[in-house]
N, C-alpha and C positions, 0 to 999 in steps of 0.2 A: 624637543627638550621637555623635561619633566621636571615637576615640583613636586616638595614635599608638604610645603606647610605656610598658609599666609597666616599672618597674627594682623588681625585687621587692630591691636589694639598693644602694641608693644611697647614698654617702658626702659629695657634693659640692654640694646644694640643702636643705642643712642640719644640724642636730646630730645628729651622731650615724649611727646606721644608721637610711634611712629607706625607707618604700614610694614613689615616684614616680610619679605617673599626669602623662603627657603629653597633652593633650589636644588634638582639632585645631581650627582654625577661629581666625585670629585677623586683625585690619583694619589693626593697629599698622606690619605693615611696616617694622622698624627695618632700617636700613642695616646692614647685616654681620649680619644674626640667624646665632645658633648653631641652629637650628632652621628653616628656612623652608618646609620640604616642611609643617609644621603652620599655616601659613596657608589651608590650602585647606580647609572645613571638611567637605570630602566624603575626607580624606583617611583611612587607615588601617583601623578595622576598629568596626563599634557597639560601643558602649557599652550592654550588656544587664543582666540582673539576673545571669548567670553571672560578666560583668566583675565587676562588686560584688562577689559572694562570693569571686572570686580576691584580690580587693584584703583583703577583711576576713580571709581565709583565712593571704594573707603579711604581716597585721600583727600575728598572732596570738604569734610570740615574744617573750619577755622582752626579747632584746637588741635590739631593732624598737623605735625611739623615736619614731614617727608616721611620720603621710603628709606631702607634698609635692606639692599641685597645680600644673601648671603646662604649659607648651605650646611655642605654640596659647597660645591667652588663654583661662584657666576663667573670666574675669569679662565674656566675650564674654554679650550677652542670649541666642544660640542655648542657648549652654555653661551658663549658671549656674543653671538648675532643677535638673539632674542633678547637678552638682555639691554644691548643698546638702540634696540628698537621701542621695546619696554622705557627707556632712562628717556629715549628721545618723545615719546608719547606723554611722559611727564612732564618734563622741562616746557612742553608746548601748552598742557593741561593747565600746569602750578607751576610757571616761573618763581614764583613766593618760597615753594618747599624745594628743602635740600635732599641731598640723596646720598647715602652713605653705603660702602660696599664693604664687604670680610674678605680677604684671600689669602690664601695660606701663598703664593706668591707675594716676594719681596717686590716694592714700587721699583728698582731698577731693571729688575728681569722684565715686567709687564711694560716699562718705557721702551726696551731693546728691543722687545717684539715686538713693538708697534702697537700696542692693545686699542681696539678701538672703542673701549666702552674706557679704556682710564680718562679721555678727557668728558666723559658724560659723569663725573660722578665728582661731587665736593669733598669728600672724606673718604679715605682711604684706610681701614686698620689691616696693614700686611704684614706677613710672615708667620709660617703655620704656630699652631700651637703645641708648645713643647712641655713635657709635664714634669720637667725638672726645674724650668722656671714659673711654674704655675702659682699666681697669685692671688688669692681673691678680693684682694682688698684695690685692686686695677679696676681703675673704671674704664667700660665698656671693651676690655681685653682679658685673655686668658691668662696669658704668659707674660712674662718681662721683655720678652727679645720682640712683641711685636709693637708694630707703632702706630698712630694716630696720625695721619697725614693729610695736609692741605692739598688736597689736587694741583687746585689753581695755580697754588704758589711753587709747587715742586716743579710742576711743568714748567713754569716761565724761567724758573733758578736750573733746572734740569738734574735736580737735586734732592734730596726729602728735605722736606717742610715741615716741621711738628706742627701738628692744629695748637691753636693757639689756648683752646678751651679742653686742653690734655689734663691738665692739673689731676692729679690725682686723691689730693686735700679737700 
């Protein structure tokens, strides 16, 4: 797998300060992607076991309130081994920090396939981005049609969960 882009210092793919791993490789093809050089899944640079420890390295401060997967599509089938090897090297790192992931996959389609990195990750925002519903005034989303969702609680309901900290006020 290959990456595009880590933002050791991210404000705007979720609360807080976060780590951001950009991944490449993704099918979705949204019209106006903010991202499209990470479509190509040969783009950027591997994803090694050195990438990992940079990643576990800059979540290592107090004011670091998780990672942020996202791309590229990490729930691409190339993408999402590494990724929940990545999510399960966290969770063991920093139980404390949460983990938020982007996919242009809807949480029902990623529940039917079985995805094995949907239960590694607290926050889910799915469904690709569309530029007819393009917002800006959406926090930490593009579009209207996609959502903020509670992992934990979608999985247990087998159902979406809005995160509860969605508000967009």
């Amino acid at each position: 797998m290959n990456y595009a882009m880590i933002k050791s210092y991210d404000i705007a793919d979720g609360p807080g300060v976060r780590v951001s791993l950009f991944v490449s490789g993704c099918t979705h093809h949204c019209a106006e992607c903010f991202n499209p050089e990470t479509w190509d899944f040969a783009y950027g640079e591997p994803f090694t076991a050195e990438t990992a420890a940079r990643i576990l390295h800059d979540l290592a401060p107090v004011h670091i309130q998780g990672l942020t997967l996202l791309g590229g599509e990490p729930f691409e089938p190339q993408n999402e081994p590494t990724m929940c090897a990545l999510a399960r090297q966290v969770r063991q790192a920093y139980p404390q920090k949460n983990i938020w992931a982007y996919s242009g996959y809807p949480f029902e389609q990623l529940l039917a396939r079985g995805s094995a990195l949907l239960p590694e990750v607290d926050i889910l925002v799915d469904g690709p981005f569309v530029k007819e519903l393009k917002n800006l005034n959406l926090r930490f989303r593009g579009s209207s049609n996609q959502r903020i969702l509670d992992v934990a609680q979608s999985l247990r309901a087998g159902a979406p969960v809005h995160w509860e900290g969605e508000s967009d006020t």
